[in-house]
C-alpha positions as CSV (number, residue, x, y, z in Angstrom):
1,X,-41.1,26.9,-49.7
2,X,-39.0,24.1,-51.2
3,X,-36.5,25.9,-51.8
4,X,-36.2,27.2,-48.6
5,X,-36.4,24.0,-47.4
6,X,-33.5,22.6,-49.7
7,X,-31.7,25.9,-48.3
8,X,-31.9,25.0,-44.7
9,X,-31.0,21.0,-45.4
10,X,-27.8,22.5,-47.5
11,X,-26.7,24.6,-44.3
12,X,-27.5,21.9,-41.7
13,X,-24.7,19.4,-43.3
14,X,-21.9,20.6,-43.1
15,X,-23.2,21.6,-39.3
16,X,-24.0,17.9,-38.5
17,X,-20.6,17.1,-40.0
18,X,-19.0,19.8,-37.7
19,X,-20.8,18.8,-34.9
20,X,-19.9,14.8,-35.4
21,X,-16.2,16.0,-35.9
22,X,-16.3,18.4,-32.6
23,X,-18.0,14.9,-30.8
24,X,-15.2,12.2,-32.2
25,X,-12.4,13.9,-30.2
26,X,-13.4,13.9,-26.9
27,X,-14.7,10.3,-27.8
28,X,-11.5,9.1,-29.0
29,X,-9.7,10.4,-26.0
30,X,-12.3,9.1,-23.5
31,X,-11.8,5.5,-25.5
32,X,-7.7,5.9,-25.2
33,X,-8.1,7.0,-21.5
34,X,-10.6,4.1,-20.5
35,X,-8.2,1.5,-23.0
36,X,-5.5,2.9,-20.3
37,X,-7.3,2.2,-17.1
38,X,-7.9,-0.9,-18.2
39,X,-4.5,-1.9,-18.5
40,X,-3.3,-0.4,-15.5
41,X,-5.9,-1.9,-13.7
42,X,-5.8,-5.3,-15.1
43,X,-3.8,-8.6,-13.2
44,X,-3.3,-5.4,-10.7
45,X,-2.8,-7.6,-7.8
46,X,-1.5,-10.4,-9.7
47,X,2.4,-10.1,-8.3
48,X,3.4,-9.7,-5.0
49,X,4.4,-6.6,-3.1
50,X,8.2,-6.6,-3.2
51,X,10.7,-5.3,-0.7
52,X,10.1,-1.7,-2.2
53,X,6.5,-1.3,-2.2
54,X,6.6,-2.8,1.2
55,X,8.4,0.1,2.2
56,X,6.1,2.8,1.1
57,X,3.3,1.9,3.1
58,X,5.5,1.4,6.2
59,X,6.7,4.2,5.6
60,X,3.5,5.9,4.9
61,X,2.1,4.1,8.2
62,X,4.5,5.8,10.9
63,X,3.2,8.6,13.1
64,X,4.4,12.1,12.2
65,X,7.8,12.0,14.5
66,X,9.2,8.8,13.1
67,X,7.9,9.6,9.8
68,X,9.8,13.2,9.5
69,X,12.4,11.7,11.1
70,X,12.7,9.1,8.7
71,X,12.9,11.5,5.8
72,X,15.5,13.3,7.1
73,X,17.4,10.8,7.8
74,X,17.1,8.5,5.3
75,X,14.0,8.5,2.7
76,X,14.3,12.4,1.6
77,X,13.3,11.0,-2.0
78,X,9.9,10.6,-2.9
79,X,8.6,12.4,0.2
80,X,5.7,13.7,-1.7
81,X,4.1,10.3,-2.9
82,X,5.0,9.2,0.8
83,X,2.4,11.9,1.8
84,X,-0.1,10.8,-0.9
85,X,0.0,7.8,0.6
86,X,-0.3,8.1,4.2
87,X,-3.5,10.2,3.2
88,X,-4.6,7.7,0.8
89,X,-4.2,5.2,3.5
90,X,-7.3,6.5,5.6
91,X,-9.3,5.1,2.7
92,X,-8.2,1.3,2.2
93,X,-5.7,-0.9,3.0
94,X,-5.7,-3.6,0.5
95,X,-3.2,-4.5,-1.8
96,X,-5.0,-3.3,-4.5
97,X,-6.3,-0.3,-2.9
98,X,-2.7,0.8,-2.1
99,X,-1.3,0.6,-5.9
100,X,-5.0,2.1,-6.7
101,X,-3.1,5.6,-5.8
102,X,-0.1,5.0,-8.7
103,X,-2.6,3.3,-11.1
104,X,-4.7,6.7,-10.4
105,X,-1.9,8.9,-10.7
106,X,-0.7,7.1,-14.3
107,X,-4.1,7.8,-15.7
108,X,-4.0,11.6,-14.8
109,X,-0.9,11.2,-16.9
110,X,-2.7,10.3,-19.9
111,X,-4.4,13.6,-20.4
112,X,-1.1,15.6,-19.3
113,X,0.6,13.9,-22.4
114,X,-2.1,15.3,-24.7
115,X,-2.2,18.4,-23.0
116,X,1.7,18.5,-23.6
117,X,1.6,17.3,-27.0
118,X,-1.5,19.6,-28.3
119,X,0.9,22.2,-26.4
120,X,3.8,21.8,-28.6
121,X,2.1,20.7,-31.8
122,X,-1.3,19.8,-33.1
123,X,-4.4,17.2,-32.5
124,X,-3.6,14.6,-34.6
125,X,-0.3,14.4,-32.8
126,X,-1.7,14.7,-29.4
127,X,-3.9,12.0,-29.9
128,X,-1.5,9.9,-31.3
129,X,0.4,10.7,-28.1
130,X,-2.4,9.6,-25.7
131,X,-3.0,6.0,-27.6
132,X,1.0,5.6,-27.4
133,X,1.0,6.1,-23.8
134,X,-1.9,3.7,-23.2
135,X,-0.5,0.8,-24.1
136,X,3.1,1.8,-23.1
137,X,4.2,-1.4,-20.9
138,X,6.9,1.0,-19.2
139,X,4.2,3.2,-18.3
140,X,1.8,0.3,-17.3
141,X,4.6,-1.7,-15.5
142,X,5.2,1.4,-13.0
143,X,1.4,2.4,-12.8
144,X,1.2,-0.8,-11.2
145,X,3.7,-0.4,-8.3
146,X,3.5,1.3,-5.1
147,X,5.6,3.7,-5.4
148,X,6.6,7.4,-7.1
149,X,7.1,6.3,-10.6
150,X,3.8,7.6,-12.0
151,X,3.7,10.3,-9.9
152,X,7.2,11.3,-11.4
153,X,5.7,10.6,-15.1
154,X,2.9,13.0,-14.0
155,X,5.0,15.9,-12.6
156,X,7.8,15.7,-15.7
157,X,4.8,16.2,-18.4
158,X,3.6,19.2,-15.8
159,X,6.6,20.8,-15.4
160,X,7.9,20.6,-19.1
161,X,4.8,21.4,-20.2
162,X,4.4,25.0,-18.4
163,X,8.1,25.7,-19.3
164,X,6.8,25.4,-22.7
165,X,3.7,28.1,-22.1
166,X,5.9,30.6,-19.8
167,X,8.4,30.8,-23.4
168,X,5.4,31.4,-25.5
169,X,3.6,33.5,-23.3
170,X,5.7,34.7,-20.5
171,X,3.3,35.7,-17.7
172,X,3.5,35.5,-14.1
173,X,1.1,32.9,-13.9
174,X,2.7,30.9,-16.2
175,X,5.9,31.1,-14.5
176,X,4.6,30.1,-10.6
177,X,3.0,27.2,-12.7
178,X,6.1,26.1,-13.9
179,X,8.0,26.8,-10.8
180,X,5.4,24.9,-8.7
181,X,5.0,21.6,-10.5
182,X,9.0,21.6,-11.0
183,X,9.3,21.8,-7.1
184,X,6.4,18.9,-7.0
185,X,8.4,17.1,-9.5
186,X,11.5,17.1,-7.4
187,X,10.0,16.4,-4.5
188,X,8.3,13.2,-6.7
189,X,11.9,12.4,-7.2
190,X,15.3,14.2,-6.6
191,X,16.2,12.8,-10.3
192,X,13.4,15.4,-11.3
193,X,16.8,17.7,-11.2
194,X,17.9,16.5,-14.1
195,X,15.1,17.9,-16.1
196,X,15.1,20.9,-14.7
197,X,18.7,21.0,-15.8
198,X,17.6,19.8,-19.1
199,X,15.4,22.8,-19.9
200,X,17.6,24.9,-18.7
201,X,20.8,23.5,-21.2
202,X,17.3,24.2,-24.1
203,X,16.4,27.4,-22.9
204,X,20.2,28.5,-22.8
205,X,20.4,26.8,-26.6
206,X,18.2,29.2,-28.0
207,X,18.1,32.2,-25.5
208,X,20.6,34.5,-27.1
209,X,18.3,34.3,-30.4
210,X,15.2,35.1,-28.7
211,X,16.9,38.4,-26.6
212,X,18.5,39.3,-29.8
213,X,14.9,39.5,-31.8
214,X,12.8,40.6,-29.3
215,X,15.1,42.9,-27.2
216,X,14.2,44.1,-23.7
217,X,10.7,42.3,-23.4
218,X,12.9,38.7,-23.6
219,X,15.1,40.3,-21.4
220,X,12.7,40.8,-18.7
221,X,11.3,37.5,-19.3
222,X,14.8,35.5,-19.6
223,X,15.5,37.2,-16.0
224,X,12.6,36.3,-14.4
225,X,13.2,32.6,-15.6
226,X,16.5,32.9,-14.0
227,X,14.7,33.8,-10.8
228,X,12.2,31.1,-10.7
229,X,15.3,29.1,-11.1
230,X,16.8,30.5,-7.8
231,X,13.3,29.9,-6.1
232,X,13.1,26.3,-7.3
233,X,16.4,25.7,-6.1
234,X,15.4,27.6,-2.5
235,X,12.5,25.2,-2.7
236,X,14.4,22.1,-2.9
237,X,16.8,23.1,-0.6
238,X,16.0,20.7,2.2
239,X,16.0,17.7,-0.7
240,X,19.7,18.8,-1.9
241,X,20.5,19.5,1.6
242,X,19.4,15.8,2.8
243,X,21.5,14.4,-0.6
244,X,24.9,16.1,0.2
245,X,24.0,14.4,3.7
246,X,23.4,10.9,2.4
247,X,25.2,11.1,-0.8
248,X,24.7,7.9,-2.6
249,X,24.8,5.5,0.2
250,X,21.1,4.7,-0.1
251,X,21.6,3.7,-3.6
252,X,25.5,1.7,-3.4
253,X,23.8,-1.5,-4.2
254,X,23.5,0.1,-7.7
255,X,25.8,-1.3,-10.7
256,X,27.8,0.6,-13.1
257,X,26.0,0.8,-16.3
258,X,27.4,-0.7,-19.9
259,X,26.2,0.0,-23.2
260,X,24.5,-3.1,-23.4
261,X,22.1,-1.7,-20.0
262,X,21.5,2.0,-22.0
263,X,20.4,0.0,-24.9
264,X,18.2,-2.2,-23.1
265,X,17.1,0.4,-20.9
266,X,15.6,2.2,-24.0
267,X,14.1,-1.2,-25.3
268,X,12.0,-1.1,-22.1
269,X,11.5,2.6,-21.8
270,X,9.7,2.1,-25.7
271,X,7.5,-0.8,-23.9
272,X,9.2,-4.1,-23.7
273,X,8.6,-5.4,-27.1
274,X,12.9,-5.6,-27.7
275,X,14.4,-4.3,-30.7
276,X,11.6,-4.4,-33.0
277,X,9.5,-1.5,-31.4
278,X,12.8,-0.1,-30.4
279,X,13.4,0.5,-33.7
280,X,10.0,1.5,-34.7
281,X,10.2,4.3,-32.3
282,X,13.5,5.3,-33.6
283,X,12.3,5.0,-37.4
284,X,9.3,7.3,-35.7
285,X,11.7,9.6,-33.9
286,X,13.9,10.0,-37.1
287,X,10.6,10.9,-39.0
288,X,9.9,13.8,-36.8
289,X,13.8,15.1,-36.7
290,X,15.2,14.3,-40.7
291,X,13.9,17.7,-42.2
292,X,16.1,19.8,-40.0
293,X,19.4,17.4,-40.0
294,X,22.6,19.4,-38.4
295,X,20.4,22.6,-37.6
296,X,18.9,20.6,-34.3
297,X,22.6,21.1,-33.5
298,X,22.6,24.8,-34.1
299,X,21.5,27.6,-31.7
300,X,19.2,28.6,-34.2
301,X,15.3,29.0,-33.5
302,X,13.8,30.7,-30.8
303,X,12.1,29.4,-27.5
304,X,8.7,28.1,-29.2
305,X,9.6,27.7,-32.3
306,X,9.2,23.8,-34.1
307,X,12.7,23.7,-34.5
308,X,13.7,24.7,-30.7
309,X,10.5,21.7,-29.4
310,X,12.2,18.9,-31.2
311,X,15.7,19.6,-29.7
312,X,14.5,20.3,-26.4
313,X,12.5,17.0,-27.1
314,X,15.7,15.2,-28.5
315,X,17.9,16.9,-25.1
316,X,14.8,15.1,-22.4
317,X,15.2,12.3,-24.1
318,X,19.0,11.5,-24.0
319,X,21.2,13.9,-22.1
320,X,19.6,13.5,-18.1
321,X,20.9,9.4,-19.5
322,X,24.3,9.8,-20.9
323,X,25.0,12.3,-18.2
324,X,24.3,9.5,-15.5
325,X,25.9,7.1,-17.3
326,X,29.2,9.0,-17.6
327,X,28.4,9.7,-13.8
328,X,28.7,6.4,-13.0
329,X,31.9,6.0,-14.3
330,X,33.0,7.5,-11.2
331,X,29.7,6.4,-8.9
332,X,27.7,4.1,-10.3
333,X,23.6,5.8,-10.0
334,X,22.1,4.8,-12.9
335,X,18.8,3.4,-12.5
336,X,16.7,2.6,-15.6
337,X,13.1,3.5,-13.5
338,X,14.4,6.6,-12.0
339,X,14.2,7.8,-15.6
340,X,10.6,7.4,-16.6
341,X,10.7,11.0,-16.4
342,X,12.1,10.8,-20.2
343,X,9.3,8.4,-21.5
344,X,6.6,12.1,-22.7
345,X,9.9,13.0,-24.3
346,X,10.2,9.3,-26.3
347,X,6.6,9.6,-26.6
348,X,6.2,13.1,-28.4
349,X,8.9,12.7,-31.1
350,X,7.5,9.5,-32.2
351,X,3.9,10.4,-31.8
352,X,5.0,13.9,-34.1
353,X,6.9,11.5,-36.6
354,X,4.0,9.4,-37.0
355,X,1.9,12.7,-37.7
356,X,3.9,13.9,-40.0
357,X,3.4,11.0,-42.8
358,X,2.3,12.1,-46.1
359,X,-0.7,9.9,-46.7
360,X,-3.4,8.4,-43.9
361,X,-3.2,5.3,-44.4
362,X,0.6,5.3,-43.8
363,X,0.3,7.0,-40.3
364,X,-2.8,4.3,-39.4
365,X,-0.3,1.5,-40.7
366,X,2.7,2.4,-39.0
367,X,0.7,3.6,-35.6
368,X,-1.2,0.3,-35.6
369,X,2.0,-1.8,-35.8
370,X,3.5,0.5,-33.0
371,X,0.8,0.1,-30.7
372,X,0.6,-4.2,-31.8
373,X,4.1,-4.4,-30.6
374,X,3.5,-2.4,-27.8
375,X,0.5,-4.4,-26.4
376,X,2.7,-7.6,-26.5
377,X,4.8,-5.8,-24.7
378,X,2.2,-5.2,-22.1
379,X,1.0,-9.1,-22.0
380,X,4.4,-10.1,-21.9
381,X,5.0,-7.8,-18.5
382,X,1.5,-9.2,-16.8
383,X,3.4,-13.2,-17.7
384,X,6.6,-11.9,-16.2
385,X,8.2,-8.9,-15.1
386,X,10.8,-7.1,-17.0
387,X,13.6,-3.9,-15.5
388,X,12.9,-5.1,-11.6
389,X,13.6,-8.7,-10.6
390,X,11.2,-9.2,-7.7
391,X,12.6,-10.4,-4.4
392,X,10.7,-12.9,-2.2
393,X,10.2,-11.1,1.1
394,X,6.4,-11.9,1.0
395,X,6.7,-15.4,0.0
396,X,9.4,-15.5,3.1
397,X,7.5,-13.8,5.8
398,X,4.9,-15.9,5.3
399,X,6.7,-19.0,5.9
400,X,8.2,-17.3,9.0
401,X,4.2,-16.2,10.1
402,X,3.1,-20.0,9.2
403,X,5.8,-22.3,10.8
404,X,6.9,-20.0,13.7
405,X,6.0,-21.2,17.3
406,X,5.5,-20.0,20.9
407,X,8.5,-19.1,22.5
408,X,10.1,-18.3,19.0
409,X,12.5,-15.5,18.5
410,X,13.0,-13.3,15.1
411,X,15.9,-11.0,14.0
412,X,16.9,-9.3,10.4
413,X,20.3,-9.9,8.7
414,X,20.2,-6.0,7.6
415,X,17.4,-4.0,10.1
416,X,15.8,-2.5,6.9
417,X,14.3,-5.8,5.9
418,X,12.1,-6.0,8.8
419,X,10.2,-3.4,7.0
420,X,8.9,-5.7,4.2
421,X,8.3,-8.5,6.9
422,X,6.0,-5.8,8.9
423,X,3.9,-5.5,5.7
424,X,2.6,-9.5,5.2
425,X,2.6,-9.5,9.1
426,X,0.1,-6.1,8.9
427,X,-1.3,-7.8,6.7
428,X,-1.9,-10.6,8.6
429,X,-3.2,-8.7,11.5
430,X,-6.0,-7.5,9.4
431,X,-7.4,-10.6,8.1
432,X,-7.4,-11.7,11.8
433,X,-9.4,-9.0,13.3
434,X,-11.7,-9.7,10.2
435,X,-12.4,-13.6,11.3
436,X,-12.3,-12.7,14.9
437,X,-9.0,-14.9,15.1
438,X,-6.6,-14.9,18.0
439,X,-4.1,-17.1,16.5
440,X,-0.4,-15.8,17.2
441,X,0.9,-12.5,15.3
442,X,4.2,-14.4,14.7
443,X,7.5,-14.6,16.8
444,X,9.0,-12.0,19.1
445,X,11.1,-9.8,16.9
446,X,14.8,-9.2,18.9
447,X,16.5,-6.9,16.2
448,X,16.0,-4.3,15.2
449,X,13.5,-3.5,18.1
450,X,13.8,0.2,20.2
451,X,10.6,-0.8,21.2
452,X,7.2,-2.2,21.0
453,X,6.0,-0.7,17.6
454,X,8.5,0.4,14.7
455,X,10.1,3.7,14.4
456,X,12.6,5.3,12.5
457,X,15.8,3.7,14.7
458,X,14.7,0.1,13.2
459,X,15.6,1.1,9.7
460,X,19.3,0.8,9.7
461,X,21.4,-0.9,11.5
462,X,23.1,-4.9,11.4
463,X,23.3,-7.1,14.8
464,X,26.8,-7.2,16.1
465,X,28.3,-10.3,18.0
466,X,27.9,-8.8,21.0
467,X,24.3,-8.5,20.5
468,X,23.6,-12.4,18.9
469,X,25.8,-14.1,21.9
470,X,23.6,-11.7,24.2
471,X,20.4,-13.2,22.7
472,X,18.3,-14.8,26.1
473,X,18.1,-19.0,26.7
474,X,14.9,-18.7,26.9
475,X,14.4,-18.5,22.9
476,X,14.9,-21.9,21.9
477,X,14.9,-21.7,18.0
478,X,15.4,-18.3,16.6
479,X,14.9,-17.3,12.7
480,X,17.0,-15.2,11.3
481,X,15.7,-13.7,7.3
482,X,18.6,-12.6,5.6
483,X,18.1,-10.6,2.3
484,X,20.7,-9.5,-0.5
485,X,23.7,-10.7,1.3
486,X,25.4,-12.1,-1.5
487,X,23.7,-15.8,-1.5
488,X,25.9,-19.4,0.0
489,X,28.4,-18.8,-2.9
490,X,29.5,-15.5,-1.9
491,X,28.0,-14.5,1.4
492,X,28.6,-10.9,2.9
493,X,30.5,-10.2,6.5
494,X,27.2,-9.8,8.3
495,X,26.3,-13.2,6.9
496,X,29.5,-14.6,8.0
497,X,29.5,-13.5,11.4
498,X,25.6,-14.2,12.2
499,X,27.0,-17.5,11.0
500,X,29.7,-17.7,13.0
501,X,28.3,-16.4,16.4
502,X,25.1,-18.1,16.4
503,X,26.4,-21.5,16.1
504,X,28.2,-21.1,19.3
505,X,24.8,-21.1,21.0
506,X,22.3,-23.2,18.8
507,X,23.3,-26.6,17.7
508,X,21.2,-26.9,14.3
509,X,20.3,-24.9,11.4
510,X,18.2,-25.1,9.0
511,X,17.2,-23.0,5.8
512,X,15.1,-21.9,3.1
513,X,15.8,-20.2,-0.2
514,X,13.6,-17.6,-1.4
515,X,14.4,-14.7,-4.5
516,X,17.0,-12.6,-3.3
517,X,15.9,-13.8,0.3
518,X,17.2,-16.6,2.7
519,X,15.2,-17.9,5.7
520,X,16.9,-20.3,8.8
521,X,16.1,-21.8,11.8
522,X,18.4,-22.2,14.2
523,X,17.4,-24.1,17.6
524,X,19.3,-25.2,20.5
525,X,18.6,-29.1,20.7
C-alpha cells in the first residue's frame, strides 16, 4: 500500500506542475490585457475633444441621406468606424462613452497581436508581444481618440494575420478570411492599401520559390491569391473610386516630410520615450534579423518559412513609410497616425528579438527596461500630448455659448469648423434637458446654414463678400470663429476679406486667441 501510495504522489507532480503551467498563460495574458485596459482607460476624459473627434460624432449623428451623402462627397475614409459609431451612439453620449468604442476596439487589439505573433512564432514571443503592446503610448495615445486609429491597428493585425494562415494552409476559408478583414481594413482606412500592397511585394518575394518546390498545388493556391486580390480591389472600388474623385484635397493642409519627421515618427510609433527606447527596439529588432544578414534581401525561403516572416515583418514595417515619404516629394500625404497600421509589425520583430536571447534573465532584463521606458512614455502622453497638437475649438465654443446674447449672430471662417462648434453646443443641449434649463442654445448661426439642422451642404464652403455685406441690421454684434487661417502674422485670403468686408458694416472688433483657433466680436456701435 505505500508504495502505491508513493506511486501515485510520483505521477501527480509533474501533473500539478502541468496543470500550474497550463493555468499561468492564460493568467499572464488576462494580467497584460487588464494592465492594457487600464491604460487606455485611465485620464480617458482628461483632454478635450479636438476639431477631429468632433467630427466623428457629427458625422456619426446625421440621418442616413446627409450621412451617405457626406461619404461620398467628402468623408469616404474611415466610413466603417463612422458606422460603429453612429451604432454605438444609441447607447451613450458622453465624452467618455464616445472614445469607450476606440478604447474597446484597442483592447480587442491586444489579443489579435498574440494571436498574430503565436501565428508566426511561438508563446514566449507572443506574450512578449501582448506586454509590449500594453504599455505602447502610440497604441494608448490613439485608443484614446474618437476616431479609426484602433480600429485600423485591429484590422492590420487581422488581415496580416490570415495572409499568414492562407500561405501555410491555403484553404478557402482561410482565404475569404483574409479577403474580408483586408476589405474591413480599408474601409478602417484607405491607407490599409498600403498593406495590402505590402504583402503582396512579400508574397511576390518568395512566390517563385514556393511554385518551384511544390509545383501545381502552389500554383492553384498562388492563383487563387491573385483572385482575392481582384475581389478586394472590386470591394474597395467605391473607396478608390471616391479617392480619384477627391484626390488629396481633404488632406493639403499636410506638410512635406524631412528626415528629421521619419525619425521622429518612429520615436513615437516605439511609444514616446525618444531615442532611448527607439534604440532599444532597434537593438531588439536587430536581435531578431542578425542571423540571416544579406539573405533577408534574397528571394530565398518560402511563404511560411522564419526566414520569409521576418522580411515580410521588416517590408510592414518600413516600405508603406518610405514609399509615402518619396510620395510626398511630389504631394506631400505623409501622416505619422495614418501609419499605426505598422506598429504589430515594430511590435513582432522586437518582441521575437527579445525571445530569442540566450539566457532568461537576459530576455527579463532587457524586456523590463523596454517596457520601463515605455511606461514613461505613457505618463508622459497623459501630462501632454505628443504627434497631434490639439486645437482649441472646445475651449472657443464655449466662450461663444457663455458670452453670446439675444439677438446675436454666428458664422465660420471655413464652414467645416461649425462641425466642432455643433459638438460643445450638443453638448450643451444635453446638460440643459438634464437640469430642466431653458437658458439660450447660443447665437443664430448665418453661415454655413441650408437650413435649420446640419446636413451635408454645411461642411464646405467659405462666406463670400457678397454674402457678409448681405448679413441683416438687425444682428447687432456678430461672432465670427475662425480656425487654421494662418494666425495675425500671416492670415489667409478668407481672413483678409471677412476682415475687410465686415468692417464696412460694424464699427468694433474685438478678439480672442485660442490653439489654432481665433474668436471676434464684431458689433455695430
Amino acid at each position: 500500500m505505500l508504495t502505491e501510495s508513493a506511486a501515485g504522489r510520483g505521477t501527480s507532480e509533474p501533473e500539478r506542475q502541468n496543470g500550474r503551467r497550463s493555468l499561468l498563460l492564460p493568467m499572464t495574458l488576462f494580467v497584460l490585457c487588464a494592465a492594457g485596459a487600464t491604460f487606455r482607460f485611465l485620464f480617458l476624459t482628461r483632454k478635450p475633444f479636438w476639431f477631429d473627434e468632433s467630427f466623428s460624432v457629427i458625422v456619426a449623428r446625421l440621418d442616413w441621406r446627409d450621412f451617405l451623402h457626406l461619404l461620398w462627397w467628402r468623408e469616404g475614409n474611415m466610413s466603417l468606424y463612422y458606422l460603429l459609431l453612429r451604432a454605438w451612439l444609441h447607447f451613450g453620449g458622453t465624452e467618455f462613452f464616445i472614445r469607450g468604442l476606440s478604447v474597446a476596439l484597442a483592447i480587442a487589439g491586444l489579443p489579435a497581436i498574440y494571436w498574430l505573433a503565436r501565428l508566426m512564432f511561438d508563446r514566449r514571443t507572443a506574450v512578449i508581444a501582448v506586454a509590449l503592446t500594453s504599455v505602447n503610448a502610440y497604441h494608448i495615445r490613439y485608443a484614446q481618440e474618437a476616431r479609426s486609429y484602433s480600429l485600423f491597428f485591429l484590422f492590420a493585425v487581422l488581415s496580416s494575420g490570415y495572409f499568414c494562415v492562407y500561405l501555410q494552409k491555403p484553404s478557402r476559408r482561410n482565404l475569404v478570411c483574409y479577403g474580408l478583414t483586408s476589405v474591413l481594413a480599408v474601409h478602417a482606412h484607405f491607407y490599409a492599401l498600403l498593406l495590402i500592397g505590402t504583402q503582396g511585394v512579400a508574397f511576390w518575394l518568395s512566390a517563385q520559390d514556393s511554385v518551384a518546390a511544390d509545383g501545381d498545388a502552389d500554383v492553384g493556391a498562388s492563383r487563387r491569391l491573385h483572385r482575392a486580390w481582384i475581389w478586394i480591389g472590386v470591394a474597395v472600388s467605391p473607396l478608390i473610386a471616391f479617392i480619384a474623385k477627391t484626390g488629396a484635397g481633404p488632406i493639403r493642409w499636410i506638410r512635406r516630410p524631412g528626415l528629421r519627421d521619419l525619425i521622429v515618427f518612429y520615436e513615437w510609433l516605439a511609444g514616446n520615450g525618444g531615442w532611448p527606447l527607439l534604440l532599444l527596439y532597434v537593438a531588439a529588432c536587430a536581435t531578431a534579423l542578425a542571423p540571416f544578414g544579406k539573405r533577408l534581401f534574397s528571394r530565398e525561403g518560402r511563404p511560411g518559412e522564419e526566414i520569409w516572416r521576418l522580411r515580410f515583418l521588416l517590408l510592414w514595417m518600413l516600405f508603406p513609410v518610405l514609399l509615402v515619404a518619396m510620395l510626398s516629394f511630389a504631394r506631400p500625404v505623409f501622416l505619422g497616425r495614418y501609419f499605426i497600421f505598422c506598429l504589430p509589425a515594430l511590435i513582432l520583430l522586437a518582441a521575437d528579438g527579445l525571445g530569442r536571447l540566450r539566457k532568461q534573465w537576459q530576455m527579463g532584463v532587457a524586456l523590463a527596461v523596454i517596457l520601463l521606458f515605455s511606461v514613461r512614455g505613457t505618463l508622459a502622453y497623459y501630462d501632454h500630448d505628443f504627434d497631434v497638437e490639439r486645437d482649441g475649438i472646445g475651449a472657443a465654443s464655449n466662450y461663444v455659448l457663455d458670452h453670446a446674447q439675444a439677438g446675436d449672430a454666428l458664422l465660420f471662417h471655413i464652414a467645416g469648423t461649425r462641425v466642432g462648434y455643433a459638438f460643445y453646443q450638443s453638448l450643451r443641449s444635453e446638460s440643459r434637458s438634464q437640469h430642466g434649463s431653458r437658458t439660450g442654445s447660443g447665437p443664430e448661426i448665418v453661415f454655413p446654414r441650408h437650413g435649420d439642422r446640419l446636413d451635408y451642404r454645411d461642411f464646405t464652403g467659405k462666406p463670400t463678400p457678397e454674402f457678409l455685406r448681405s448679413i441683416p441690421p438687425r444682428y447687432g454684434r456678430v461672432w465670427v470663429v475662425l480656425m487654421n487661417n494662418g494666425g495675425p502674422p500671416n492670415p489667409d485670403s478668407t481672413t483678409l476679406m471677412l476682415s475687410e468686408v465686415l468692417t464696412e458694416s460694424f464699427g468694433e472688433m474685438q478678439q480672442w486667441e485660442f490653439p489654432q483657433v481665433e474668436v471676434r466680436l464684431y458689433s455695430r456701435h
